[in-house]
mmCIF file of the N, C-alpha and C atoms, coordinates in Angstrom:
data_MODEL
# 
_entry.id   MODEL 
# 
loop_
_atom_site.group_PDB 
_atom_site.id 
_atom_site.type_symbol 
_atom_site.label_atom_id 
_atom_site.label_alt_id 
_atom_site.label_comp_id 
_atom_site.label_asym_id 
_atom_site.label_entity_id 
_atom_site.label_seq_id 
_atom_site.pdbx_PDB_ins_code 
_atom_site.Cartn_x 
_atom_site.Cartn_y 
_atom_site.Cartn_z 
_atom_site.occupancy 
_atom_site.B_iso_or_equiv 
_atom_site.pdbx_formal_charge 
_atom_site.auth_seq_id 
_atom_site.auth_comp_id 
_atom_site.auth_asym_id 
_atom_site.auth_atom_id 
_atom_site.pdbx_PDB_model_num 
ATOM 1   N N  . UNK A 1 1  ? 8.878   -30.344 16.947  1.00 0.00 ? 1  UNK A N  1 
ATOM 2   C CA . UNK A 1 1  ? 7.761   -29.986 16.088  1.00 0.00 ? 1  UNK A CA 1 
ATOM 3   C C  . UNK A 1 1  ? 7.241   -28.606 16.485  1.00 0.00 ? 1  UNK A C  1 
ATOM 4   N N  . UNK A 1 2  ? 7.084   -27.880 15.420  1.00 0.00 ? 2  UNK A N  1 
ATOM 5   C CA . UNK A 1 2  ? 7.014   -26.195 16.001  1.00 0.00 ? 2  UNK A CA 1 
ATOM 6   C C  . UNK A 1 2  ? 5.488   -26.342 15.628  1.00 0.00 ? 2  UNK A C  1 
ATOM 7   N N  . UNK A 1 3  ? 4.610   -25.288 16.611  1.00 0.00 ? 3  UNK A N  1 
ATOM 8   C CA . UNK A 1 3  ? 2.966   -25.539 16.897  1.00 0.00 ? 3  UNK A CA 1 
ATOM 9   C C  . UNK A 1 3  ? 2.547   -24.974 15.863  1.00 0.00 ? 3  UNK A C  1 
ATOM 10  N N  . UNK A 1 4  ? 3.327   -23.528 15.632  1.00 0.00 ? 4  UNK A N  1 
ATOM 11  C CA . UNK A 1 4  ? 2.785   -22.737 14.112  1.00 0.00 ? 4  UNK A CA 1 
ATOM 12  C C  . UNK A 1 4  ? 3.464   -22.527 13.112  1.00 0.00 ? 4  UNK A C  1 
ATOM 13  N N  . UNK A 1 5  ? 3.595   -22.924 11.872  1.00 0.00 ? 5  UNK A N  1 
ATOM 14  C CA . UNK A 1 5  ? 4.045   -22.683 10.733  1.00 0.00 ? 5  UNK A CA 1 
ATOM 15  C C  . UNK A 1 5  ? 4.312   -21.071 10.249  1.00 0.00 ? 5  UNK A C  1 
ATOM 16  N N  . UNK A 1 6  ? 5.585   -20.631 9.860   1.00 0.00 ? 6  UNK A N  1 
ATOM 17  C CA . UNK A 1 6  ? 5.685   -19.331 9.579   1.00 0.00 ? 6  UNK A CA 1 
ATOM 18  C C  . UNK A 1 6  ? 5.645   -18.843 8.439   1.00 0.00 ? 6  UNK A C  1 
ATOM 19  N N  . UNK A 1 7  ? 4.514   -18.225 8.401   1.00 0.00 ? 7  UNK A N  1 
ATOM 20  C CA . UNK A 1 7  ? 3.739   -17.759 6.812   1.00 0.00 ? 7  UNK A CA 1 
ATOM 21  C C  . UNK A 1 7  ? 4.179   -16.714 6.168   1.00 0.00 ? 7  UNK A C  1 
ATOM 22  N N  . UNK A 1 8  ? 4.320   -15.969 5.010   1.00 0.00 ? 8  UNK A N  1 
ATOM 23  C CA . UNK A 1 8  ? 4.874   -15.196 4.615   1.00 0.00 ? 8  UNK A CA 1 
ATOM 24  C C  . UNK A 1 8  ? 3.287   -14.628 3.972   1.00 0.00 ? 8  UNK A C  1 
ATOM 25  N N  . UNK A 1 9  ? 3.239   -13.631 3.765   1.00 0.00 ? 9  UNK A N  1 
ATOM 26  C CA . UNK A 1 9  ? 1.932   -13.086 3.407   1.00 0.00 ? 9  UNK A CA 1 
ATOM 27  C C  . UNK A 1 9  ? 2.575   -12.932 1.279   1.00 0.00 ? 9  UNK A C  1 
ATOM 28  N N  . UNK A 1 10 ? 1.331   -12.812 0.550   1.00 0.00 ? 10 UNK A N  1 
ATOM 29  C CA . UNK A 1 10 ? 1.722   -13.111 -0.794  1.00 0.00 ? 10 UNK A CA 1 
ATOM 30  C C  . UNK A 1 10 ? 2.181   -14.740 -1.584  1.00 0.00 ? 10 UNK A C  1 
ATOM 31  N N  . UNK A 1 11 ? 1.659   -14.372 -2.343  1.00 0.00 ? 11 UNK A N  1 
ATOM 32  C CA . UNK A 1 11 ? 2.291   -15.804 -3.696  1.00 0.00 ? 11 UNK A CA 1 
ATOM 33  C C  . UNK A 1 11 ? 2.886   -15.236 -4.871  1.00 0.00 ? 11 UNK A C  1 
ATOM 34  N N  . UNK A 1 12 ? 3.731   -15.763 -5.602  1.00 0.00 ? 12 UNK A N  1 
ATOM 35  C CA . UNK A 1 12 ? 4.069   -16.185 -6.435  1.00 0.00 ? 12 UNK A CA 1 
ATOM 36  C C  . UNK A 1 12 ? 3.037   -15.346 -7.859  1.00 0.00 ? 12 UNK A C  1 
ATOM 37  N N  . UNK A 1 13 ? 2.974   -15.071 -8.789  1.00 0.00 ? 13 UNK A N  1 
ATOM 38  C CA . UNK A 1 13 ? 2.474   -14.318 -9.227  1.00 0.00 ? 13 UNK A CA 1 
ATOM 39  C C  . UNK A 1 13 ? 1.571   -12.429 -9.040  1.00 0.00 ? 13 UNK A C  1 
ATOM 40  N N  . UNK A 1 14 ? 1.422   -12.432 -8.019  1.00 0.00 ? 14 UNK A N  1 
ATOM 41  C CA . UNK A 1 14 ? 1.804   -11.586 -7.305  1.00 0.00 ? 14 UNK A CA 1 
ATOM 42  C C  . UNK A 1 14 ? 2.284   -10.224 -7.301  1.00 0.00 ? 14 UNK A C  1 
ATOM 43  N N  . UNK A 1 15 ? 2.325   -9.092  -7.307  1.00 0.00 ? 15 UNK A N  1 
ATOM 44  C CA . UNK A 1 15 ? 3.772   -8.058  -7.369  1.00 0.00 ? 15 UNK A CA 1 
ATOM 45  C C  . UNK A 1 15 ? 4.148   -6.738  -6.319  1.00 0.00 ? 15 UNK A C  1 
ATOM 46  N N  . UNK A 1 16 ? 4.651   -6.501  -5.779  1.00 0.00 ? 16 UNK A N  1 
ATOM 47  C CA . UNK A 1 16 ? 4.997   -5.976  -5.023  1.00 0.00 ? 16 UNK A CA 1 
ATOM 48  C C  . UNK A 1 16 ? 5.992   -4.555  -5.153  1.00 0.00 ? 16 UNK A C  1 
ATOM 49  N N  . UNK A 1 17 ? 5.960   -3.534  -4.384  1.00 0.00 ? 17 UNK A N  1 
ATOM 50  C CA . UNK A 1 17 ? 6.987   -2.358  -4.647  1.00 0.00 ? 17 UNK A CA 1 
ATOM 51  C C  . UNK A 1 17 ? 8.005   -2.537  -3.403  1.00 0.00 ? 17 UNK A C  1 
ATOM 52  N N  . UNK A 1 18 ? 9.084   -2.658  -3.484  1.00 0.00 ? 18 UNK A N  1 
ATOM 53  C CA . UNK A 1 18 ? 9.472   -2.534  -1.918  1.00 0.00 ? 18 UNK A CA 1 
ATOM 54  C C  . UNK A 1 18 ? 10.347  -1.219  -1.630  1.00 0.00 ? 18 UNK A C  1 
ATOM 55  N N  . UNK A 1 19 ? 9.596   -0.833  -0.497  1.00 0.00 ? 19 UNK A N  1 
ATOM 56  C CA . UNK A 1 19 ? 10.219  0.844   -0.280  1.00 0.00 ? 19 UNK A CA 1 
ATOM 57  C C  . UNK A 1 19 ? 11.410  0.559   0.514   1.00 0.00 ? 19 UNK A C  1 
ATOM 58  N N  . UNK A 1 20 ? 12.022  -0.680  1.074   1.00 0.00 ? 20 UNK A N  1 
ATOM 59  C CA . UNK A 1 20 ? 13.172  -0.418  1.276   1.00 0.00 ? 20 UNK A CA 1 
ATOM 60  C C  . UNK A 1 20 ? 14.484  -0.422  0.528   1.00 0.00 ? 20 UNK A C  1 
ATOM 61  N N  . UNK A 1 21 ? 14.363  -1.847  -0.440  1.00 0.00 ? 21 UNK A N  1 
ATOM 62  C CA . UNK A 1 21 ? 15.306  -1.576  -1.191  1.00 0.00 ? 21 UNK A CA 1 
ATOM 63  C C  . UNK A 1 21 ? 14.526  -0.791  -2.855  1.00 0.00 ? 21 UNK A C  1 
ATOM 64  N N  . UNK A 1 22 ? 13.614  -0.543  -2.789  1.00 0.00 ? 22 UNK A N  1 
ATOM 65  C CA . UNK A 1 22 ? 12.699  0.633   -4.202  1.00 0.00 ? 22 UNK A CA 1 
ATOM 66  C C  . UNK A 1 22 ? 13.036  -0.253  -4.927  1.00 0.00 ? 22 UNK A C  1 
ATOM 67  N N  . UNK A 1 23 ? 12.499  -1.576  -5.353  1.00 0.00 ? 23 UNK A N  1 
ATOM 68  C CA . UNK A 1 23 ? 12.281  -2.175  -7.026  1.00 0.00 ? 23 UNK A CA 1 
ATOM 69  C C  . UNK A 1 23 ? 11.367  -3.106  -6.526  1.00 0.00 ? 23 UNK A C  1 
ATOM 70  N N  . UNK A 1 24 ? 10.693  -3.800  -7.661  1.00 0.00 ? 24 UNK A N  1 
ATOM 71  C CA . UNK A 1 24 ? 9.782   -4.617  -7.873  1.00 0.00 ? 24 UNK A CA 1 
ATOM 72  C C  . UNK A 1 24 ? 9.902   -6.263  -7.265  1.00 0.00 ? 24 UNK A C  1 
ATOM 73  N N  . UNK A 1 25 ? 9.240   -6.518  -6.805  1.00 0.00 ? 25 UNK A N  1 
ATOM 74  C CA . UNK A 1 25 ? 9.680   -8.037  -5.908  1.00 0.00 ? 25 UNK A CA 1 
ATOM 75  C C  . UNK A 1 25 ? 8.238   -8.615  -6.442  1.00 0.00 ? 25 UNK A C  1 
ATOM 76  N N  . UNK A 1 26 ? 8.459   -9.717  -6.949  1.00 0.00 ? 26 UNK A N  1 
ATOM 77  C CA . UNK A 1 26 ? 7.270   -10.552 -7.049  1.00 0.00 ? 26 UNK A CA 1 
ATOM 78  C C  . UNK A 1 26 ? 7.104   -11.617 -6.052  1.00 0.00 ? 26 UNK A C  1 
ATOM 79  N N  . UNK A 1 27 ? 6.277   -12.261 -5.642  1.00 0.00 ? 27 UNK A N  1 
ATOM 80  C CA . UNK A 1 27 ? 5.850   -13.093 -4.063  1.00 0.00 ? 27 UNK A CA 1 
ATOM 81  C C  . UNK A 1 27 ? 6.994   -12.187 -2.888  1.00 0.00 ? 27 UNK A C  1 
ATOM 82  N N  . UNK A 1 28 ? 6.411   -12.669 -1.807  1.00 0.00 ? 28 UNK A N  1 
ATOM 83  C CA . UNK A 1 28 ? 6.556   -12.687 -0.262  1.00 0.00 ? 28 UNK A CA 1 
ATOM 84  C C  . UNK A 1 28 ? 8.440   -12.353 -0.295  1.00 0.00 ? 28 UNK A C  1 
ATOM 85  N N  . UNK A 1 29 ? 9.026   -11.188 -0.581  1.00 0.00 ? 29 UNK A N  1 
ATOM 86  C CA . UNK A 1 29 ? 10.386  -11.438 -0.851  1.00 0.00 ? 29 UNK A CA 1 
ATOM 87  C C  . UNK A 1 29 ? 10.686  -10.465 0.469   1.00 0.00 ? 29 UNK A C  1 
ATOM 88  N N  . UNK A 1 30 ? 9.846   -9.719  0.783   1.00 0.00 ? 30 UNK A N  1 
ATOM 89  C CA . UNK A 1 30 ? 10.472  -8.699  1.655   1.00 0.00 ? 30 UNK A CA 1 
ATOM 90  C C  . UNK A 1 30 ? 9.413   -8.607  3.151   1.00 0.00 ? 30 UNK A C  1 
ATOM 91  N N  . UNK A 1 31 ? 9.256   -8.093  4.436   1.00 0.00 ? 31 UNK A N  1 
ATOM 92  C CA . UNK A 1 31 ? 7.973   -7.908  5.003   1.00 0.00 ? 31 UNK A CA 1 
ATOM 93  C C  . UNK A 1 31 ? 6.792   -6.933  4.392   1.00 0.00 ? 31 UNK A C  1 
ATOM 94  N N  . UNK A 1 32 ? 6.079   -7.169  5.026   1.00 0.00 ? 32 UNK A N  1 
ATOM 95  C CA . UNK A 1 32 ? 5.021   -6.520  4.496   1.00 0.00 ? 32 UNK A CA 1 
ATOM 96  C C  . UNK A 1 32 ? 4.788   -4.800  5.022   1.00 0.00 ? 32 UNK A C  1 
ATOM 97  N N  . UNK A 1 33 ? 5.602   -4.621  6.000   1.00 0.00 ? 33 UNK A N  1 
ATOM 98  C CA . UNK A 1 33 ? 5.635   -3.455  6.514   1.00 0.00 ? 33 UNK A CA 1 
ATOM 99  C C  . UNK A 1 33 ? 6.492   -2.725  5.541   1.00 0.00 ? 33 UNK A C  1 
ATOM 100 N N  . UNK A 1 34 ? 7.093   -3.307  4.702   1.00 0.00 ? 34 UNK A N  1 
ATOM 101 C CA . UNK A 1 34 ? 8.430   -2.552  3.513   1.00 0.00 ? 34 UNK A CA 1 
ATOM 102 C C  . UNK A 1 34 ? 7.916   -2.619  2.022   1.00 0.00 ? 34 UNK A C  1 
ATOM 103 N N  . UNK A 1 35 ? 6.377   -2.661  1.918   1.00 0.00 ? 35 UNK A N  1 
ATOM 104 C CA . UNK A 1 35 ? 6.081   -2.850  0.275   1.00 0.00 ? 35 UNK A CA 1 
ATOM 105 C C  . UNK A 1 35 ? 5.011   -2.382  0.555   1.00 0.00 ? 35 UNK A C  1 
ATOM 106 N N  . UNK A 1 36 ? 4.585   -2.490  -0.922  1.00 0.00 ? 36 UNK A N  1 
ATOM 107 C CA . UNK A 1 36 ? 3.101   -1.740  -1.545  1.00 0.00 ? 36 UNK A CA 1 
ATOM 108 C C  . UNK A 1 36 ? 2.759   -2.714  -2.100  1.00 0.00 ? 36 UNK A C  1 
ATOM 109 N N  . UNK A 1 37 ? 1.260   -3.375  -2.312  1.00 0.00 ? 37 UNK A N  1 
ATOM 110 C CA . UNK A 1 37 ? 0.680   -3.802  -3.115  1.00 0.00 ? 37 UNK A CA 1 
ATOM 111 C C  . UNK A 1 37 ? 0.077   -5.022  -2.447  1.00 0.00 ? 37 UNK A C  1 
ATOM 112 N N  . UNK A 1 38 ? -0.406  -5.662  -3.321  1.00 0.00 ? 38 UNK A N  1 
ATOM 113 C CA . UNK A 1 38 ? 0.158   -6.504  -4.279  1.00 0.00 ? 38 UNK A CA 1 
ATOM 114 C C  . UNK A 1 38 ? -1.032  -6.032  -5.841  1.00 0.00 ? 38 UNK A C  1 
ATOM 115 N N  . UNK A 1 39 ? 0.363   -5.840  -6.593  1.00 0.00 ? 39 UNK A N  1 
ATOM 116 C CA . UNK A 1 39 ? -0.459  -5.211  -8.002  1.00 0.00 ? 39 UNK A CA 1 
ATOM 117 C C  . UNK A 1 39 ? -0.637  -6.350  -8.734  1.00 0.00 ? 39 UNK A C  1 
ATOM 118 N N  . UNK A 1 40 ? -1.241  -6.370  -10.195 1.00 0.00 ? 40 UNK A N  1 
ATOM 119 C CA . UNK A 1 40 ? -1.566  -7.529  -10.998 1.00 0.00 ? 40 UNK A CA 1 
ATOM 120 C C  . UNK A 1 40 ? -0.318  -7.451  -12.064 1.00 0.00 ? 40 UNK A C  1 
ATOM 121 N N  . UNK A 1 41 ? 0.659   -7.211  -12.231 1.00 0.00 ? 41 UNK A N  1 
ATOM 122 C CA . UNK A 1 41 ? 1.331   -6.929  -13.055 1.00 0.00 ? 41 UNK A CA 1 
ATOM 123 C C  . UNK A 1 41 ? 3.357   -6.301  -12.266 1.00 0.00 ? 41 UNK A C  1 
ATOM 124 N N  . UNK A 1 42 ? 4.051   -6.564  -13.172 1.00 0.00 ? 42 UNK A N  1 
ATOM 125 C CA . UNK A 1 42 ? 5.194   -6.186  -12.405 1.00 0.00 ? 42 UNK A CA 1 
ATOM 126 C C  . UNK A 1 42 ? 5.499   -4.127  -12.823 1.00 0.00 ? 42 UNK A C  1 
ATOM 127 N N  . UNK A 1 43 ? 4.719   -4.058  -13.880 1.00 0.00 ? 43 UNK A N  1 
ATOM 128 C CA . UNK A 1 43 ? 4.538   -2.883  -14.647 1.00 0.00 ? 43 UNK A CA 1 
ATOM 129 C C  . UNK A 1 43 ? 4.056   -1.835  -13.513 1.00 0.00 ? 43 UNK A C  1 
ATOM 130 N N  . UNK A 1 44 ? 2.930   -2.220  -13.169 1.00 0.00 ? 44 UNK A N  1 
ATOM 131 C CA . UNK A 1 44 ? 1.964   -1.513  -11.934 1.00 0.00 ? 44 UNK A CA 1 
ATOM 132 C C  . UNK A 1 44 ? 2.958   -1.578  -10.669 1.00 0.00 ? 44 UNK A C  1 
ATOM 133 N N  . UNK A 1 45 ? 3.654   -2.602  -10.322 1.00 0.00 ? 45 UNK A N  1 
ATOM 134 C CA . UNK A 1 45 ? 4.217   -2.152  -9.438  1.00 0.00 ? 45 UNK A CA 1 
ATOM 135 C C  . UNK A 1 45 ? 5.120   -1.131  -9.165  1.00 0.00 ? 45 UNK A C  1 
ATOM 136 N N  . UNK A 1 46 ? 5.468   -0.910  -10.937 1.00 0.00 ? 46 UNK A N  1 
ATOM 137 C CA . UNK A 1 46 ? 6.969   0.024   -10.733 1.00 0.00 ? 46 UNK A CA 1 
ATOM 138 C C  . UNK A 1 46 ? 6.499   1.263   -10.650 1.00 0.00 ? 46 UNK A C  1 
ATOM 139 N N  . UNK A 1 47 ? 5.223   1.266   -10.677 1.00 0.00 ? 47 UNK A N  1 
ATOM 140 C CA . UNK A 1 47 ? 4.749   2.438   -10.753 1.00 0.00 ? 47 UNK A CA 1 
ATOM 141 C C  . UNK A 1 47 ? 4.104   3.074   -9.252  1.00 0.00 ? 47 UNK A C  1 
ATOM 142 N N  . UNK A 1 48 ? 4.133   2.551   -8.408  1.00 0.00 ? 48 UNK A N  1 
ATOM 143 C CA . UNK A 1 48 ? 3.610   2.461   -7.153  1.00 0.00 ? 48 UNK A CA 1 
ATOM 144 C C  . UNK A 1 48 ? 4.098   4.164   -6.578  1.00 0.00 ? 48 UNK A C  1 
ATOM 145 N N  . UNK A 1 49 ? 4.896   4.375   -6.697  1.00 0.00 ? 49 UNK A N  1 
ATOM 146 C CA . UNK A 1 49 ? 5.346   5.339   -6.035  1.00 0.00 ? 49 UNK A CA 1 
ATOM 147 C C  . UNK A 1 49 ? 4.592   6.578   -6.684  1.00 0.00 ? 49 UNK A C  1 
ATOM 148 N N  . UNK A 1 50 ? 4.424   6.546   -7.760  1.00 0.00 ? 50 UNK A N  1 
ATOM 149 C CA . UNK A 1 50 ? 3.504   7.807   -8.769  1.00 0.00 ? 50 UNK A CA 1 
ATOM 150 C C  . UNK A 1 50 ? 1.862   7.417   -8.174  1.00 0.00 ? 50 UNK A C  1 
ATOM 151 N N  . UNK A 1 51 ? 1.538   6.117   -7.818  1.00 0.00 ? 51 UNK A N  1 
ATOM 152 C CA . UNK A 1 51 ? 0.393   5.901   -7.635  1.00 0.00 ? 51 UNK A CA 1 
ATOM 153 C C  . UNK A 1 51 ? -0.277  6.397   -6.474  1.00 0.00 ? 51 UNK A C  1 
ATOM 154 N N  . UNK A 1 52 ? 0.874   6.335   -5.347  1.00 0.00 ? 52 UNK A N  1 
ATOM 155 C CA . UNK A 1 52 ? 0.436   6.976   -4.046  1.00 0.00 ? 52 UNK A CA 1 
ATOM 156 C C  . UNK A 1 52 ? 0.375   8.666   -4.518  1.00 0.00 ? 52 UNK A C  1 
ATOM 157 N N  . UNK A 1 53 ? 1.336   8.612   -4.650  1.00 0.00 ? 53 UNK A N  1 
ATOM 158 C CA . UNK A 1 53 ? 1.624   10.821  -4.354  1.00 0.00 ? 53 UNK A CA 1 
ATOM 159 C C  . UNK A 1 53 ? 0.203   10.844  -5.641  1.00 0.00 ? 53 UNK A C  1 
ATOM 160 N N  . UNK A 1 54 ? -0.259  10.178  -6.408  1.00 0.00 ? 54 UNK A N  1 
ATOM 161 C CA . UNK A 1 54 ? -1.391  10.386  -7.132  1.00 0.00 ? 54 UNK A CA 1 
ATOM 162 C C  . UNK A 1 54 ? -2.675  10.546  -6.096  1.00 0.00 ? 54 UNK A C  1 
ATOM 163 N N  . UNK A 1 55 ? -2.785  9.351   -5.188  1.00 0.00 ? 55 UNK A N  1 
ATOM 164 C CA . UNK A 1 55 ? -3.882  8.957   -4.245  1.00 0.00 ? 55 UNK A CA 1 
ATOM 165 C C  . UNK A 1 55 ? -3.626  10.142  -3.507  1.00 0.00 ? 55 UNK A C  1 
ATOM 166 N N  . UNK A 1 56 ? -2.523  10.330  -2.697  1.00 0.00 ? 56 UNK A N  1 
ATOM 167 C CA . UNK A 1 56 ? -2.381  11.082  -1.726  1.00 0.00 ? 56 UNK A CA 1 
ATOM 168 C C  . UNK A 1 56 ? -2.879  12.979  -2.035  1.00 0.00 ? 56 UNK A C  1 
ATOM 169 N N  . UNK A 1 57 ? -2.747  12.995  -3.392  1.00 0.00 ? 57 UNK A N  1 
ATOM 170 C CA . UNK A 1 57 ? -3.188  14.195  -3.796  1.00 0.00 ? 57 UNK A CA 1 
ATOM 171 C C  . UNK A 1 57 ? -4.385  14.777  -4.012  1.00 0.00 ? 57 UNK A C  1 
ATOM 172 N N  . UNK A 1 58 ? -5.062  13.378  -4.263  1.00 0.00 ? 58 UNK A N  1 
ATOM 173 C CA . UNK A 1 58 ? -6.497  13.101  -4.163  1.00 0.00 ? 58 UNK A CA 1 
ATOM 174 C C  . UNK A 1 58 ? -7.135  12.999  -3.357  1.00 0.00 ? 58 UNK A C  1 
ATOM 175 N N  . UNK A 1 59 ? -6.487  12.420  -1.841  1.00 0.00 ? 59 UNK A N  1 
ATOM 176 C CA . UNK A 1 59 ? -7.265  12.832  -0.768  1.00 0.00 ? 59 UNK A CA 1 
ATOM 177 C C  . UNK A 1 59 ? -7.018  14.004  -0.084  1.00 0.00 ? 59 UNK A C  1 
ATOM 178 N N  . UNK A 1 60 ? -6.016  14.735  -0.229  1.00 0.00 ? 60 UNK A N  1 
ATOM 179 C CA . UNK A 1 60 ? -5.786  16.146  0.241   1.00 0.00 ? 60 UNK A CA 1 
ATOM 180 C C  . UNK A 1 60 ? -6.895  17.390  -0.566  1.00 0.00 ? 60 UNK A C  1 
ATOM 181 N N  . UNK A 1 61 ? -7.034  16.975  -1.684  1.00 0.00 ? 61 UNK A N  1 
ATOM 182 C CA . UNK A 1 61 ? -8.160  17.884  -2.106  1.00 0.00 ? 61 UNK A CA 1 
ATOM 183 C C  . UNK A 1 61 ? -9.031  17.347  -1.778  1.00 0.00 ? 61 UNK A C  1 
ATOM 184 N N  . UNK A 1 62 ? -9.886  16.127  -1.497  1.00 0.00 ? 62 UNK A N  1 
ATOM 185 C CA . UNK A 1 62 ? -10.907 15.461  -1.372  1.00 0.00 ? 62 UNK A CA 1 
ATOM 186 C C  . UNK A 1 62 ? -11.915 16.356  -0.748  1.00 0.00 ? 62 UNK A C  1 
ATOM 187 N N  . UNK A 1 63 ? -13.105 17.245  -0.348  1.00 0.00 ? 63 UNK A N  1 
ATOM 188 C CA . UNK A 1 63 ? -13.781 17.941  0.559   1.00 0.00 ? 63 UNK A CA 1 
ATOM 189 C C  . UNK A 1 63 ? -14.225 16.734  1.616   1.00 0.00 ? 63 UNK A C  1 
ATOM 190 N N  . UNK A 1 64 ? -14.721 15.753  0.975   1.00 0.00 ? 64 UNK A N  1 
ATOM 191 C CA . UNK A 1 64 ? -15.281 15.045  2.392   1.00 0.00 ? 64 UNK A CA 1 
ATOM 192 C C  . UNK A 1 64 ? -14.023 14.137  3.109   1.00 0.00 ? 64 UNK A C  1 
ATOM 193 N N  . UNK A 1 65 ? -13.106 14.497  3.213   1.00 0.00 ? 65 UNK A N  1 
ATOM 194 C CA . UNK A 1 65 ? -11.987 14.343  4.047   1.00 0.00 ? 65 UNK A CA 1 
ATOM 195 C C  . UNK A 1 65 ? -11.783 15.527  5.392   1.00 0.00 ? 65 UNK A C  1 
ATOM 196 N N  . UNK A 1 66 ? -12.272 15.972  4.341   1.00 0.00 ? 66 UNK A N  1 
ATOM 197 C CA . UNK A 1 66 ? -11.819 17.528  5.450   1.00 0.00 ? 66 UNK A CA 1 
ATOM 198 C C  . UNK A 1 66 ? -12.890 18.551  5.584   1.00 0.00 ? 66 UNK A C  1 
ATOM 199 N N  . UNK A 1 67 ? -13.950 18.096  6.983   1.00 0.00 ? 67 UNK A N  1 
ATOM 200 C CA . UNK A 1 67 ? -14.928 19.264  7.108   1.00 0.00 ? 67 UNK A CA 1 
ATOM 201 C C  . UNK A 1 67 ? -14.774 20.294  6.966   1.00 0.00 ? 67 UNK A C  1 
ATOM 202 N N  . UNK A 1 68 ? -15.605 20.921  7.017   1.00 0.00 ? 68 UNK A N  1 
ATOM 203 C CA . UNK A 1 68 ? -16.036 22.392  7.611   1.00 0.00 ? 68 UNK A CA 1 
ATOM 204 C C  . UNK A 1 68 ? -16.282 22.671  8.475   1.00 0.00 ? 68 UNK A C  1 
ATOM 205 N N  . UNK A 1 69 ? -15.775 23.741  9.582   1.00 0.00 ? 69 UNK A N  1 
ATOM 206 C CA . UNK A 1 69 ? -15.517 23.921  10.589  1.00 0.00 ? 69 UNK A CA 1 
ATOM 207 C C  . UNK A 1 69 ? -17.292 24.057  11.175  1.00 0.00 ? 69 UNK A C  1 
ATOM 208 N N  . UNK A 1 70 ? -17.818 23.044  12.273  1.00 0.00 ? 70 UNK A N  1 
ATOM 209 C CA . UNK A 1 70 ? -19.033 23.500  12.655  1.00 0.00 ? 70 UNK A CA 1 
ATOM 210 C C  . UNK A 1 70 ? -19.933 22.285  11.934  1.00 0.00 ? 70 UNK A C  1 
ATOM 211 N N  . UNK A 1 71 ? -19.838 21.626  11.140  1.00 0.00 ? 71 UNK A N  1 
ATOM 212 C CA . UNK A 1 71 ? -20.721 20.738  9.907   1.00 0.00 ? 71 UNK A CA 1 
ATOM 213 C C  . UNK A 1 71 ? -19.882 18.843  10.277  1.00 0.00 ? 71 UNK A C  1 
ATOM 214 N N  . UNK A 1 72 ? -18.930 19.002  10.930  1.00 0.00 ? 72 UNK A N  1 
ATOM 215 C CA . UNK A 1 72 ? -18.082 17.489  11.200  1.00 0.00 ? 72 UNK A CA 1 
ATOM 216 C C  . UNK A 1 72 ? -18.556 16.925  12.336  1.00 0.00 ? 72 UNK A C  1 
ATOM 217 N N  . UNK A 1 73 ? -18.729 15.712  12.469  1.00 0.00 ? 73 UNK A N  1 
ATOM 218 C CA . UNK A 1 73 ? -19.493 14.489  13.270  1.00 0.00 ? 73 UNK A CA 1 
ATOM 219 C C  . UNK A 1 73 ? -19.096 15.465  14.713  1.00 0.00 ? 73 UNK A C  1 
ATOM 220 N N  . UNK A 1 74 ? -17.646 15.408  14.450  1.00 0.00 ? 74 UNK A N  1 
ATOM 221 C CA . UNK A 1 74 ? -16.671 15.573  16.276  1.00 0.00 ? 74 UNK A CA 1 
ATOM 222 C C  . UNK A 1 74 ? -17.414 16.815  16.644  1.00 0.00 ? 74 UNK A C  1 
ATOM 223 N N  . UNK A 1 75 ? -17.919 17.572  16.062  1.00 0.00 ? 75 UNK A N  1 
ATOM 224 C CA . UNK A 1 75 ? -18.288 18.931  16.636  1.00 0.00 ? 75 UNK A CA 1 
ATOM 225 C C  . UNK A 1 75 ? -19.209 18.339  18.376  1.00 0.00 ? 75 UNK A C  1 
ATOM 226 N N  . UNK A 1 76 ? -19.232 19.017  19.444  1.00 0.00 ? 76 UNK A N  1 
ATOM 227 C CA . UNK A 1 76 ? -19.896 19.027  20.407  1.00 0.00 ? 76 UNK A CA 1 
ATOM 228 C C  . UNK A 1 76 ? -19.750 19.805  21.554  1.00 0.00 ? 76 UNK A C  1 
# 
């Protein structure tokens, strides 16, 4: 009798991107260290990859990401 049951993170409706093999996985198909999401739709997932470099572009311009030299908490 094993003490802990081995869980898979996700269910079944569900959707997922997986960056290792790059297509859409719905429930717990891959680890979680190898996907994106979980989106509401299998549509949204395929789209995951436009969604980051979207986010990611958005926080690179973001100003309150990135002080001003003299005006940021760390200054001391």
């Amino acid at each position: 009798m094993a003490l802990f049951k081995k869980r898979t993170a996700g269910k079944p409706g569900e959707w997922y991107y997986c960056l290792e093999h790059r297509k859409v996985e719905e429930g717990p198909e891959c680890p979680a260290k190898d996907r994106f999401g979980p989106y509401a739709s299998p549509e949204a997932a395929g789209h995951a990859m436009e969604t980051a470099r979207e986010r990611n572009a958005q926080w690179e311009t973001d100003p309150r990401w990135h002080d001003t030299p003299g005006t940021g908490p760390r200054e001391g």
